[in-house]
PDB file of N, CA, C and O in Angstrom, chain B, residues numbered from 101:
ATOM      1  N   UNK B 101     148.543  82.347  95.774  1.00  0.00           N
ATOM      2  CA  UNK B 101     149.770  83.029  96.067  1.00  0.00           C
ATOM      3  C   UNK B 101     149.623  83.672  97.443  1.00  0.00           C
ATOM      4  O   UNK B 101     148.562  84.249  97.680  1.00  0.00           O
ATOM      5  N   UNK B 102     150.734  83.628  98.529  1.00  0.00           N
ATOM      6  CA  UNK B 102     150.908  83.784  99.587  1.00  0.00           C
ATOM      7  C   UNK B 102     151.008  85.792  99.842  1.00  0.00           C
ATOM      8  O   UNK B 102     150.401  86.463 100.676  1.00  0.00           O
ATOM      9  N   UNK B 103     151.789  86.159  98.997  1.00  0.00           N
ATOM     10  CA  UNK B 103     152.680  87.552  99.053  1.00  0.00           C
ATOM     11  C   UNK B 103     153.292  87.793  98.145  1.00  0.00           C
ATOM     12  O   UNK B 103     153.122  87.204  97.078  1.00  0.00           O
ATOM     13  N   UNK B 104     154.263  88.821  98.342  1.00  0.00           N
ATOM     14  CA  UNK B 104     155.520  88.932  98.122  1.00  0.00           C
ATOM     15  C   UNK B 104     156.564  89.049  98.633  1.00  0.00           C
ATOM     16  O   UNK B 104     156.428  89.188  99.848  1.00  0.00           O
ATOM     17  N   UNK B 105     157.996  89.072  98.177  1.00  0.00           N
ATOM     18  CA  UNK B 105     159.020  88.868  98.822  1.00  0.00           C
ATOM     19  C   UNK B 105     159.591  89.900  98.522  1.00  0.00           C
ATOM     20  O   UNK B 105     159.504  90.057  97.304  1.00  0.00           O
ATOM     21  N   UNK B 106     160.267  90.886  99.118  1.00  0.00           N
ATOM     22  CA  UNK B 106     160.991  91.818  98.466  1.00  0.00           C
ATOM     23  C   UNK B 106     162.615  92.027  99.151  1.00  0.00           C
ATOM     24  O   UNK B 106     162.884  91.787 100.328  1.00  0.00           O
ATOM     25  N   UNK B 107     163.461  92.459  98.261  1.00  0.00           N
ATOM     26  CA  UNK B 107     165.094  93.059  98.631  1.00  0.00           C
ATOM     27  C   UNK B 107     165.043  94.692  98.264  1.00  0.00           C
ATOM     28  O   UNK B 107     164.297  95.227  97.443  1.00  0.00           O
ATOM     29  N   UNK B 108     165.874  95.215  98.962  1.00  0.00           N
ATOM     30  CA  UNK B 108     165.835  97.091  99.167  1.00  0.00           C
ATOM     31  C   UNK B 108     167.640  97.190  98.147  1.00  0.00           C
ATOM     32  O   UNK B 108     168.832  97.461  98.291  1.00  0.00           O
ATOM     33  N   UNK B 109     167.011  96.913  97.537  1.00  0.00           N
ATOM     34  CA  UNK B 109     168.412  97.431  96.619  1.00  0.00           C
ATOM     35  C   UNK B 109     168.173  99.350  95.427  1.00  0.00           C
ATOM     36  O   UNK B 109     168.772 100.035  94.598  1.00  0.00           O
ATOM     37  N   UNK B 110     167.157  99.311  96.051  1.00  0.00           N
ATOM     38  CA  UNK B 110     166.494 100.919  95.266  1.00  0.00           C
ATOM     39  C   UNK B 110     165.191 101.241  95.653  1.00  0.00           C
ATOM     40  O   UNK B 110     164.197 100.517  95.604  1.00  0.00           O
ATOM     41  N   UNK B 111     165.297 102.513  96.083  1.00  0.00           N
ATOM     42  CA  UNK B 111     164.111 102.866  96.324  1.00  0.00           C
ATOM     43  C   UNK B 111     163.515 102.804  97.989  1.00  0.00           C
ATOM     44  O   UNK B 111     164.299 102.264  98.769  1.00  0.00           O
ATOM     45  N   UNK B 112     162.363 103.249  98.510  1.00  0.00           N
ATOM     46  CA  UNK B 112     162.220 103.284 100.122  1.00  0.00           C
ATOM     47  C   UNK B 112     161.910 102.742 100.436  1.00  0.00           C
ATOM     48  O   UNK B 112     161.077 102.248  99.676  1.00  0.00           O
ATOM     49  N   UNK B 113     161.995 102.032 101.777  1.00  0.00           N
ATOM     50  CA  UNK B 113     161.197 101.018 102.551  1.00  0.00           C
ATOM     51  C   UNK B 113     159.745 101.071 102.226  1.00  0.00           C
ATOM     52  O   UNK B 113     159.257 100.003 101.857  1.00  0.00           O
ATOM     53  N   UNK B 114     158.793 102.330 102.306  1.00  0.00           N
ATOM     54  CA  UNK B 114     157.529 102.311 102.394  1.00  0.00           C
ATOM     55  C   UNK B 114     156.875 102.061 100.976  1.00  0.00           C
ATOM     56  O   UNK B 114     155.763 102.475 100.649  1.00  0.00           O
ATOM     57  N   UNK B 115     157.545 101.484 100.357  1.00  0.00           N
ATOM     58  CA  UNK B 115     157.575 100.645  99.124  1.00  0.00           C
ATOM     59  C   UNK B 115     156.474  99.677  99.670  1.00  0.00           C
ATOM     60  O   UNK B 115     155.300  99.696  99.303  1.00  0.00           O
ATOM     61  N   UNK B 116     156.972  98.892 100.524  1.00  0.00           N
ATOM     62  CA  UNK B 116     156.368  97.899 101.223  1.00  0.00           C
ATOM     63  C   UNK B 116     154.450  98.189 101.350  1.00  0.00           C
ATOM     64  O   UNK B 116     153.548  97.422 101.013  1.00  0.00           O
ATOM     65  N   UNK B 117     154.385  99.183 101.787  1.00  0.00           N
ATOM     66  CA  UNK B 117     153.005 100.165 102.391  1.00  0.00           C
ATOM     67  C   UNK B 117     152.500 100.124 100.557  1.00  0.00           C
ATOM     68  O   UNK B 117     151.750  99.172 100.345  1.00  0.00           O
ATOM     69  N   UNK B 118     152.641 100.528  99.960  1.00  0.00           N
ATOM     70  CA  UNK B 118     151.893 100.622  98.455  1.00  0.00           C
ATOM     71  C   UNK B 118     151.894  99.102  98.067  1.00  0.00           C
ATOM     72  O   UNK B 118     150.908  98.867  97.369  1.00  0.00           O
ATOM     73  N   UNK B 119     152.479  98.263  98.230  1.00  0.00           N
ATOM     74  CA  UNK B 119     152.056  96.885  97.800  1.00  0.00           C
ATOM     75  C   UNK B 119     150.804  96.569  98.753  1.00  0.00           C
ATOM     76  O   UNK B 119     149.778  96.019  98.352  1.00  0.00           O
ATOM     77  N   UNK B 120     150.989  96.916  99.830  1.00  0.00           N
ATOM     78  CA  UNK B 120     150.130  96.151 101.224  1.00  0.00           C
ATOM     79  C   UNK B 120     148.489  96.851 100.723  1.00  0.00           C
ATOM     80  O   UNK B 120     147.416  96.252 100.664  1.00  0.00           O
ATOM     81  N   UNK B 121     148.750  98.139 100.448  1.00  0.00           N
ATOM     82  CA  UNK B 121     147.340  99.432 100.336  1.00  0.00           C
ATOM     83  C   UNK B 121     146.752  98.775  98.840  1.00  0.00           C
ATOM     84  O   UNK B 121     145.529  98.815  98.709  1.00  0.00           O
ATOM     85  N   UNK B 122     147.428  98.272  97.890  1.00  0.00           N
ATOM     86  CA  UNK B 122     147.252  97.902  96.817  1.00  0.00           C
ATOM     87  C   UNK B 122     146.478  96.349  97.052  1.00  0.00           C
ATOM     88  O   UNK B 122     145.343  96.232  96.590  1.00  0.00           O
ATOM     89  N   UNK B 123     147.117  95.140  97.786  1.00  0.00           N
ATOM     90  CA  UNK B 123     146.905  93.664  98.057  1.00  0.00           C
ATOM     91  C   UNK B 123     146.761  94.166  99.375  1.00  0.00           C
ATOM     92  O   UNK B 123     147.474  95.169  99.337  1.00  0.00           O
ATOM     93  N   UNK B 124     146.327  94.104 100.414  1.00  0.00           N
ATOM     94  CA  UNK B 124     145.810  94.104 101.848  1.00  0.00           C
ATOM     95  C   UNK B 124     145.807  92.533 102.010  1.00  0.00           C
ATOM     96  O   UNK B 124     146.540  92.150 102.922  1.00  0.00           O
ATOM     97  N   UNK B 125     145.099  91.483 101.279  1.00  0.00           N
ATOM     98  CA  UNK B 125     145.415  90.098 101.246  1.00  0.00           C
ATOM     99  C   UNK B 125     146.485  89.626 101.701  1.00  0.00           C
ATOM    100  O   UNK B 125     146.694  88.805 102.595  1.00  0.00           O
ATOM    101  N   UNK B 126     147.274  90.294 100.915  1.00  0.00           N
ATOM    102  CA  UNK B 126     148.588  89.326 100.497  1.00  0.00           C
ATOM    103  C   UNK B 126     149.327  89.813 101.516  1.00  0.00           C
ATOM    104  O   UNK B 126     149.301  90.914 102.065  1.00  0.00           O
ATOM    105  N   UNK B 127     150.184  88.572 101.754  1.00  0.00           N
ATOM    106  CA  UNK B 127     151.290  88.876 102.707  1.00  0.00           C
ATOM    107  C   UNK B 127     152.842  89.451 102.473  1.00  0.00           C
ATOM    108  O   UNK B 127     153.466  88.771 101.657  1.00  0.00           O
ATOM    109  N   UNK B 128     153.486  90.434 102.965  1.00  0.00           N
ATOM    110  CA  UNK B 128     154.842  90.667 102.288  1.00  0.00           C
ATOM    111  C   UNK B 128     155.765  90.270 103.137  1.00  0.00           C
ATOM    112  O   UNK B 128     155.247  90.326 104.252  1.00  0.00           O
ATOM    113  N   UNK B 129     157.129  89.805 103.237  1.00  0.00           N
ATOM    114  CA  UNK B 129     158.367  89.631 103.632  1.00  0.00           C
ATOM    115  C   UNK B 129     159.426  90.024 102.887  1.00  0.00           C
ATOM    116  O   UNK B 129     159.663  89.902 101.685  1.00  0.00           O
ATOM    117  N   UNK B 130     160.133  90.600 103.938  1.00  0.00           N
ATOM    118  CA  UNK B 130     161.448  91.462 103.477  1.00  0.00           C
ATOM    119  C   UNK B 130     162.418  90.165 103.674  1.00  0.00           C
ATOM    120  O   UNK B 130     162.348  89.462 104.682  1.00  0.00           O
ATOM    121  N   UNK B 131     163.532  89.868 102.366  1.00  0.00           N
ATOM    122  CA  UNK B 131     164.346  88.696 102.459  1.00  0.00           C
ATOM    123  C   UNK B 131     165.850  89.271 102.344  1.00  0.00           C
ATOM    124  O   UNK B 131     166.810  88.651 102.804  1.00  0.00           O
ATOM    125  N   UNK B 132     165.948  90.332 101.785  1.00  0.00           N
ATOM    126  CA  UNK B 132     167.472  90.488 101.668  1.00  0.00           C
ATOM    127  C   UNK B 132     168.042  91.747 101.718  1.00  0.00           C
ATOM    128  O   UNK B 132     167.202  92.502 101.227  1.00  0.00           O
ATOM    129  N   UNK B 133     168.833  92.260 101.985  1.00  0.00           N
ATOM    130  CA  UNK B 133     169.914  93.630 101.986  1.00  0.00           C
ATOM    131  C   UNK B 133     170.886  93.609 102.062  1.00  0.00           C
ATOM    132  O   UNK B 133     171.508  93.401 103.104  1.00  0.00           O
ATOM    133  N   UNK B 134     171.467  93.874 100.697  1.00  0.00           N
ATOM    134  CA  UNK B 134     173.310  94.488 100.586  1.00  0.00           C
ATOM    135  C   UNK B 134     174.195  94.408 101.810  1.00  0.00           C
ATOM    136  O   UNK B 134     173.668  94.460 102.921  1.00  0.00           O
ATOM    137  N   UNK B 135     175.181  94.316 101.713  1.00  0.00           N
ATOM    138  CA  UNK B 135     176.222  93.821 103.043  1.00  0.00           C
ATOM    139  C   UNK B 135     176.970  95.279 103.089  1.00  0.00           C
ATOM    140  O   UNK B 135     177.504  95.675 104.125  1.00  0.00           O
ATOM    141  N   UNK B 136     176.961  96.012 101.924  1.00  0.00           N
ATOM    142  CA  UNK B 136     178.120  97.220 101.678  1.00  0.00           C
ATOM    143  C   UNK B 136     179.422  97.011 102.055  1.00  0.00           C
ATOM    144  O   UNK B 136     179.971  98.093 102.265  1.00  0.00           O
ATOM    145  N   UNK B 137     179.980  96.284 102.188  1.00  0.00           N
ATOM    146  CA  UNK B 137     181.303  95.752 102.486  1.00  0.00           C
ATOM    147  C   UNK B 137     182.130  96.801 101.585  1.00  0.00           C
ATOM    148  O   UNK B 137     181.753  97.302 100.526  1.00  0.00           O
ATOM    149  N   UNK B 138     183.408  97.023 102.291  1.00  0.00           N
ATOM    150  CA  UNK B 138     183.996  97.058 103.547  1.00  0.00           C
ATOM    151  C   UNK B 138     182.987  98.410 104.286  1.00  0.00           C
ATOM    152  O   UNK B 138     183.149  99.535 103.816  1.00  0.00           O
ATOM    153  N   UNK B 139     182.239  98.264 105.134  1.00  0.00           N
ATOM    154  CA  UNK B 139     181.425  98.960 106.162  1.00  0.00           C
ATOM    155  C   UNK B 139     181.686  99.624 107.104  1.00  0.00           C
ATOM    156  O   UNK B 139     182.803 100.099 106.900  1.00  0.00           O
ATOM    157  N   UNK B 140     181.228 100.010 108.228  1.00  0.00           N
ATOM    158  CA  UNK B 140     181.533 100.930 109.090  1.00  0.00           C
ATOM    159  C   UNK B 140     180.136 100.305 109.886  1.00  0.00           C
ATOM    160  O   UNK B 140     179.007 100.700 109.595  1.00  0.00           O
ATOM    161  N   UNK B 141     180.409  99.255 110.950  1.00  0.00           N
ATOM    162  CA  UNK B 141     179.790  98.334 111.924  1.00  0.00           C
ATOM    163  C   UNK B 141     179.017  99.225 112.286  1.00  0.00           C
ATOM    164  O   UNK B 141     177.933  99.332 111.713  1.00  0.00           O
ATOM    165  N   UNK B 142     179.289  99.888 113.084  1.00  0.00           N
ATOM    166  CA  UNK B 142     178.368 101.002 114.027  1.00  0.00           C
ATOM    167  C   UNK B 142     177.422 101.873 113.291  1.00  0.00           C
ATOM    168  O   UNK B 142     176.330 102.146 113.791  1.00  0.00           O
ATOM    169  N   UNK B 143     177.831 102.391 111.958  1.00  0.00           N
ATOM    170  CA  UNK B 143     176.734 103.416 111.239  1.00  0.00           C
ATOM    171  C   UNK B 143     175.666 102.411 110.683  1.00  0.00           C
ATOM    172  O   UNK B 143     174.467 102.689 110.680  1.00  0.00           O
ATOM    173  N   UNK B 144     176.358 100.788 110.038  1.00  0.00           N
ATOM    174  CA  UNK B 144     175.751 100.293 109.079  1.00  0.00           C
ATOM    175  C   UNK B 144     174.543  99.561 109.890  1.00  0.00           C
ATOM    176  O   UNK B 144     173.505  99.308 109.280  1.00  0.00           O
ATOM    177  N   UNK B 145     174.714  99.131 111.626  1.00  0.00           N
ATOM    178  CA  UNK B 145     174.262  98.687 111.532  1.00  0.00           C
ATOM    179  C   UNK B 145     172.788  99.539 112.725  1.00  0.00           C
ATOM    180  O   UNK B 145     171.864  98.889 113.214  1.00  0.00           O
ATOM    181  N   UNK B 146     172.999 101.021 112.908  1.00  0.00           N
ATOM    182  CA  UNK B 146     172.101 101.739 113.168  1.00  0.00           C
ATOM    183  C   UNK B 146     171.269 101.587 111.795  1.00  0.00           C
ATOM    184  O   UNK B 146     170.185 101.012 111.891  1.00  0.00           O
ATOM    185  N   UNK B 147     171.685 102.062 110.491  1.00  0.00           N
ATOM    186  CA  UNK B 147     170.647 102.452 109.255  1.00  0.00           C
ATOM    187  C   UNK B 147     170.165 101.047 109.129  1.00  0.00           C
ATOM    188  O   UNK B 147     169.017 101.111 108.690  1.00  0.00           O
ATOM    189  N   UNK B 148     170.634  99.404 109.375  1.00  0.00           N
ATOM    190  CA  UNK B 148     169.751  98.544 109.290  1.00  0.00           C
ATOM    191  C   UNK B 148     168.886  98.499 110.483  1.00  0.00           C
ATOM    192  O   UNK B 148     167.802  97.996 110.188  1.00  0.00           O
ATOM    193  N   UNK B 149     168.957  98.792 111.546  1.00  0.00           N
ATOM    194  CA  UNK B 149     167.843  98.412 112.213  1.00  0.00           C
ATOM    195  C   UNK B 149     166.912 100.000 112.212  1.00  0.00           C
ATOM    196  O   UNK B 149     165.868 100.044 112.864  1.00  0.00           O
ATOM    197  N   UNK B 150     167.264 100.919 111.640  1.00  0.00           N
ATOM    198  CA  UNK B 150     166.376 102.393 111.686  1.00  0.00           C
ATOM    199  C   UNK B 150     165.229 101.409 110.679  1.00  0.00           C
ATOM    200  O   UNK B 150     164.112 101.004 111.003  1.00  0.00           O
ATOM    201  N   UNK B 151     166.149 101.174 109.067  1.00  0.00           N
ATOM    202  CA  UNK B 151     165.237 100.725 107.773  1.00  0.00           C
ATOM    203  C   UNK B 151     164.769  99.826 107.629  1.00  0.00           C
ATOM    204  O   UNK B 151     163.768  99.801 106.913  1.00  0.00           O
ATOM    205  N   UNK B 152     165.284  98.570 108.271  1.00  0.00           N
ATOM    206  CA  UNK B 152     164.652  97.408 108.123  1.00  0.00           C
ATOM    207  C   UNK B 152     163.993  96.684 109.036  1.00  0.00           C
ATOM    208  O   UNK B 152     162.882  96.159 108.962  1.00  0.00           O
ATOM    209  N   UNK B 153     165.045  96.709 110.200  1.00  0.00           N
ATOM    210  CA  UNK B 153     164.359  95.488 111.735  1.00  0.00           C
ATOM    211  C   UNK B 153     162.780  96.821 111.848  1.00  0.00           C
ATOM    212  O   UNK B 153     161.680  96.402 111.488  1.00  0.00           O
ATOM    213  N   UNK B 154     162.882  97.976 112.244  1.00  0.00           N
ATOM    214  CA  UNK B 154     161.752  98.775 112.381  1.00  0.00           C
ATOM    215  C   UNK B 154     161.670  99.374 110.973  1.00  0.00           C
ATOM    216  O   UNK B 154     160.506  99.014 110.797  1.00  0.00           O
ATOM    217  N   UNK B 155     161.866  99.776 110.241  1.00  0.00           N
ATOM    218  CA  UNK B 155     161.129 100.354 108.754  1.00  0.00           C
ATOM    219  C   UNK B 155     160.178  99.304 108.094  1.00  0.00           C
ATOM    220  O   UNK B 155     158.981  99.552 107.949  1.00  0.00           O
ATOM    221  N   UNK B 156     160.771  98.066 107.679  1.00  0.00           N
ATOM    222  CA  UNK B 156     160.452  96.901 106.970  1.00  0.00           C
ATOM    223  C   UNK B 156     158.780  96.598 107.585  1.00  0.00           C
ATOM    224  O   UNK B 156     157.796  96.642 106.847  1.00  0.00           O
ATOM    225  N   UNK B 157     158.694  96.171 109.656  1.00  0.00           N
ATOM    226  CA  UNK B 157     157.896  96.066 109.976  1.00  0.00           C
ATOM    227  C   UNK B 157     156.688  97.126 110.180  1.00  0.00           C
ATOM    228  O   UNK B 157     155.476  96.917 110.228  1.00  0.00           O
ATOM    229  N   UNK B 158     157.345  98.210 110.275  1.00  0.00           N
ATOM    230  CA  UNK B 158     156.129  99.617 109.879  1.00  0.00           C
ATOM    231  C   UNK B 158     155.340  99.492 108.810  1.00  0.00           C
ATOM    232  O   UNK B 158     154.322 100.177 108.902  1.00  0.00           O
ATOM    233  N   UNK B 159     155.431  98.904 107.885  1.00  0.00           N
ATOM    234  CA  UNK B 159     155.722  98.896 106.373  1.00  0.00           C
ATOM    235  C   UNK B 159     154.714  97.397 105.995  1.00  0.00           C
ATOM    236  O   UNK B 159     154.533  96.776 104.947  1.00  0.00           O
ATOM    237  N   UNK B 160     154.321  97.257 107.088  1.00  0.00           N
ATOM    238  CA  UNK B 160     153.442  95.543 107.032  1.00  0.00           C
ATOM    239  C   UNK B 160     154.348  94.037 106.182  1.00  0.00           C
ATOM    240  O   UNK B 160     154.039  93.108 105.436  1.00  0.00           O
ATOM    241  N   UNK B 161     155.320  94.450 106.728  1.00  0.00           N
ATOM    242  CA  UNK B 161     156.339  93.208 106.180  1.00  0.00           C
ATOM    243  C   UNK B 161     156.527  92.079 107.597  1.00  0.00           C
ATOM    244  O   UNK B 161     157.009  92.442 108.669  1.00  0.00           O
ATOM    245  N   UNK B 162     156.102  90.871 107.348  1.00  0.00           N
ATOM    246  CA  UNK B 162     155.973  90.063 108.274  1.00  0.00           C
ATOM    247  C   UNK B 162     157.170  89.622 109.367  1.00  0.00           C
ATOM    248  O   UNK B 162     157.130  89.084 110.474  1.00  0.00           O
ATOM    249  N   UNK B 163     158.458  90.206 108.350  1.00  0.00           N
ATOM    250  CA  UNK B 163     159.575  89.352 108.775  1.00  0.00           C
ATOM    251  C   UNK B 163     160.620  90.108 108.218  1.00  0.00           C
ATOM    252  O   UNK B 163     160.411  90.840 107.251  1.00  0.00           O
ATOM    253  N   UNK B 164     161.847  89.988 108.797  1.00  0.00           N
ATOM    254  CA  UNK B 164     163.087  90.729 107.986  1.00  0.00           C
ATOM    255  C   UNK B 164     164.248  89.756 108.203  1.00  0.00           C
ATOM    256  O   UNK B 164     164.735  89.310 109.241  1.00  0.00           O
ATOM    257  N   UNK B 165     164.463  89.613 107.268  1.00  0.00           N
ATOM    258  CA  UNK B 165     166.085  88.248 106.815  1.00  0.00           C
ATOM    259  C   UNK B 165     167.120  89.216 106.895  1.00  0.00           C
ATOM    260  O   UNK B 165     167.032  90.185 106.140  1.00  0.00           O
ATOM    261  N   UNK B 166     167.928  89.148 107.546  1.00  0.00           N
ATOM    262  CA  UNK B 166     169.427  89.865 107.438  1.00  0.00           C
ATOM    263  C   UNK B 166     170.341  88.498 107.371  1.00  0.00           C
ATOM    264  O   UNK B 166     170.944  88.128 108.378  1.00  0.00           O
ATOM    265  N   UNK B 167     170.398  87.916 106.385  1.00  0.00           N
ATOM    266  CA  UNK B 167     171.199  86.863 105.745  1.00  0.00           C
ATOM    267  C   UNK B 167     173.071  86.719 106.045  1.00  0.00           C
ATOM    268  O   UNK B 167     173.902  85.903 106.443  1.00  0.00           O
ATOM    269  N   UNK B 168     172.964  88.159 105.526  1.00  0.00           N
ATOM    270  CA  UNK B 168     174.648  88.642 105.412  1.00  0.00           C
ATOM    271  C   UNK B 168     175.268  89.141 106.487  1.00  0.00           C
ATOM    272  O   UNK B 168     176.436  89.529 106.515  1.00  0.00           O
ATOM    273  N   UNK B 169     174.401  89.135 107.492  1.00  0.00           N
ATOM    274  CA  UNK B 169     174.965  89.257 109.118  1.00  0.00           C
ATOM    275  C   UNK B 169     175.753  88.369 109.533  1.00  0.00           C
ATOM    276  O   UNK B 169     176.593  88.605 110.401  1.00  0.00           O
ATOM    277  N   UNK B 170     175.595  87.199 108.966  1.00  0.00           N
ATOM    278  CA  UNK B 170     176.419  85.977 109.355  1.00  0.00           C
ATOM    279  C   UNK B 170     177.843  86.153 108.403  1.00  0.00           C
ATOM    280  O   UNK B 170     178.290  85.006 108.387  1.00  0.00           O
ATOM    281  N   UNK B 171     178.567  86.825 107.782  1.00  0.00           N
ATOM    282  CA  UNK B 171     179.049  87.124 106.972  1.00  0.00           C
ATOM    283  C   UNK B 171     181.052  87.219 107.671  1.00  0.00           C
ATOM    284  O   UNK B 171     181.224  88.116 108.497  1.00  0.00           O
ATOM    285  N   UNK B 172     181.770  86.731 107.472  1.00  0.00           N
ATOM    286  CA  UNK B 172     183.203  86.991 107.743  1.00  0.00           C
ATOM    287  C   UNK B 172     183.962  87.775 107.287  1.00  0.00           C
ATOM    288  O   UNK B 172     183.591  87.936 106.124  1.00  0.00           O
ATOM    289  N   UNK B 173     184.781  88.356 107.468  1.00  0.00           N
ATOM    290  CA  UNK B 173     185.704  89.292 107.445  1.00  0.00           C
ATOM    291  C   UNK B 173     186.101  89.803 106.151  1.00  0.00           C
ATOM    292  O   UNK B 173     186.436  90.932 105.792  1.00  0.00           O
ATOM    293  N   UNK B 174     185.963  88.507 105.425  1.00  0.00           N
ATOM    294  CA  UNK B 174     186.519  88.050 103.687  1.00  0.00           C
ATOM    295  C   UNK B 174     184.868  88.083 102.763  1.00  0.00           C
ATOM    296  O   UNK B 174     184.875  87.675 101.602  1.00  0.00           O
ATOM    297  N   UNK B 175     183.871  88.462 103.232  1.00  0.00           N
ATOM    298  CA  UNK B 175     182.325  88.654 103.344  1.00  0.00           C
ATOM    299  C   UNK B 175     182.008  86.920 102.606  1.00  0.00           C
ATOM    300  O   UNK B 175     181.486  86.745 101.505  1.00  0.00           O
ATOM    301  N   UNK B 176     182.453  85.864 103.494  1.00  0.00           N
ATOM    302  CA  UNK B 176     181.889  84.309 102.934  1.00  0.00           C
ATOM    303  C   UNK B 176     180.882  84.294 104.182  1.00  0.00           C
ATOM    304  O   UNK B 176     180.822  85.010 105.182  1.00  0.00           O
ATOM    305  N   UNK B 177     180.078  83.156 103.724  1.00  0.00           N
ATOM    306  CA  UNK B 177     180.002  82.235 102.173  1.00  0.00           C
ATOM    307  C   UNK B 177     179.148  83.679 101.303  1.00  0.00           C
ATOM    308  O   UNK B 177     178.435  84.630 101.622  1.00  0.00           O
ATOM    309  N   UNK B 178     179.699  83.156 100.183  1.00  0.00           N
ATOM    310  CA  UNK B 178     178.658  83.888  99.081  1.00  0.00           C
ATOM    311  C   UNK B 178     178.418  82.803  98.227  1.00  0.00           C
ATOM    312  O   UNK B 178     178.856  81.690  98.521  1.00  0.00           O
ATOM    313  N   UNK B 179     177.508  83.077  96.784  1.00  0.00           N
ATOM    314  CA  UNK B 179     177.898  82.048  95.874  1.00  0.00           C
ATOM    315  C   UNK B 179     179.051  82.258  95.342  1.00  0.00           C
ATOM    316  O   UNK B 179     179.636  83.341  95.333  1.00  0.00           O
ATOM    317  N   UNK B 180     179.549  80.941  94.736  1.00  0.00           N
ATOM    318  CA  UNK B 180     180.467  81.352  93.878  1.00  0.00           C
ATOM    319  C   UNK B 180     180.006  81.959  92.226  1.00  0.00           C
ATOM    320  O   UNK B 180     179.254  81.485  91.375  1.00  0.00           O
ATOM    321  N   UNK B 181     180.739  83.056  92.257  1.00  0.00           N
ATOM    322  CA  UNK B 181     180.217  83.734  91.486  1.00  0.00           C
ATOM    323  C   UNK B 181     179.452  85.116  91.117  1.00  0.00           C
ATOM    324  O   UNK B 181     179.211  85.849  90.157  1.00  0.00           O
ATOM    325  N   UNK B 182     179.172  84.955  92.865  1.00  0.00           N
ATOM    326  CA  UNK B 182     177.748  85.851  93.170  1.00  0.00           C
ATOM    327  C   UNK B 182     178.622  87.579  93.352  1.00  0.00           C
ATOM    328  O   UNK B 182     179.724  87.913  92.916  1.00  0.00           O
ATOM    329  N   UNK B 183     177.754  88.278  94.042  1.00  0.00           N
ATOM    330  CA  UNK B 183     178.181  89.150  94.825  1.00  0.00           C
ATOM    331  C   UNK B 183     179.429  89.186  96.347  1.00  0.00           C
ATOM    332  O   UNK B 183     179.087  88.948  97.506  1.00  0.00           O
ATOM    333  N   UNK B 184     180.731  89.512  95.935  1.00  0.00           N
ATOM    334  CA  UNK B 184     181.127  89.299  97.679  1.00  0.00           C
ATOM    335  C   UNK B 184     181.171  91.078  98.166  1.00  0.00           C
ATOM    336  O   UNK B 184     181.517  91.649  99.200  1.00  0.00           O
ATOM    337  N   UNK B 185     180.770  91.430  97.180  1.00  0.00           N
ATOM    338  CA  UNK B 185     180.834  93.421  98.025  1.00  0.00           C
ATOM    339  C   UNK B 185     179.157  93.606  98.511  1.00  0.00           C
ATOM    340  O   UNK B 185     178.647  93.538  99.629  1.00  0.00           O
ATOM    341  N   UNK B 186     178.558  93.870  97.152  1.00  0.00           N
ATOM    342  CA  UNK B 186     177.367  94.050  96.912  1.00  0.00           C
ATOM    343  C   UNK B 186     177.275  95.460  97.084  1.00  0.00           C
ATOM    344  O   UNK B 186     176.155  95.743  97.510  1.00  0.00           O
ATOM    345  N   UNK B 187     177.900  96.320  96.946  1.00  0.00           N
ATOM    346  CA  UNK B 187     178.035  97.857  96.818  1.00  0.00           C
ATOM    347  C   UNK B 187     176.732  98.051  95.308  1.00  0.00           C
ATOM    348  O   UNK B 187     176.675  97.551  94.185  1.00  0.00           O
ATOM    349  N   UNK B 188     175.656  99.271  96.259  1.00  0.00           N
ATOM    350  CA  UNK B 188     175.124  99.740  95.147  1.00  0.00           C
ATOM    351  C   UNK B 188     175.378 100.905  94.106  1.00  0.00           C
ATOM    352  O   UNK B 188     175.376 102.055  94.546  1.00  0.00           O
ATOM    353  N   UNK B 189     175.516 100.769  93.259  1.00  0.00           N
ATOM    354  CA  UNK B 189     176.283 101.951  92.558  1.00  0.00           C
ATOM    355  C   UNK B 189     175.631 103.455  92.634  1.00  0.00           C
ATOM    356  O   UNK B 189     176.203 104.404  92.098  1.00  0.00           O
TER     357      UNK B 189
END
């Protein structure tokens, strides 16, 4: 086994840091985060790059996926089925 993969849907970035202090081996990557739709561009996308582009990598995470950046107005593509808000309660 390579790592782990993790999504920030609860709980702190330095989440990341207790897997790494725990497995030092293993490798982690950050793959996903909530869109919060309908958002506020400018706040949402200071707290992603404060927590993730720099938190994630503080945090010994190899990589950070912002997936839902690519995301339209109407928040597509999603699955069908899936999440199109993704608001955490």
């Amino acid at each position: 086994m390579d790592g782990s993969a993790f999504h920030l849907y609860a709980g702190p970035i330095s989440a990341l840091s207790e897997v790494h202090n725990a497995y030092p081996d293993k490798n982690l990557y950050f793959t996903e985060q909530w869109i919060g739709a309908p958002g506020n561009m400018k706040g949402d996308l200071a707290w992603h790059v404060r927590e993730l582009i720099i938190g994630a990598t503080r945090n010994w995470s190899r990589n950070v996926l912002q997936w839902n950046l690519a995301a339209d107005p109407n928040q597509n593509p999603h699955t069908p089925g899936g999440c199109d808000k993704c608001w955490v309660p």
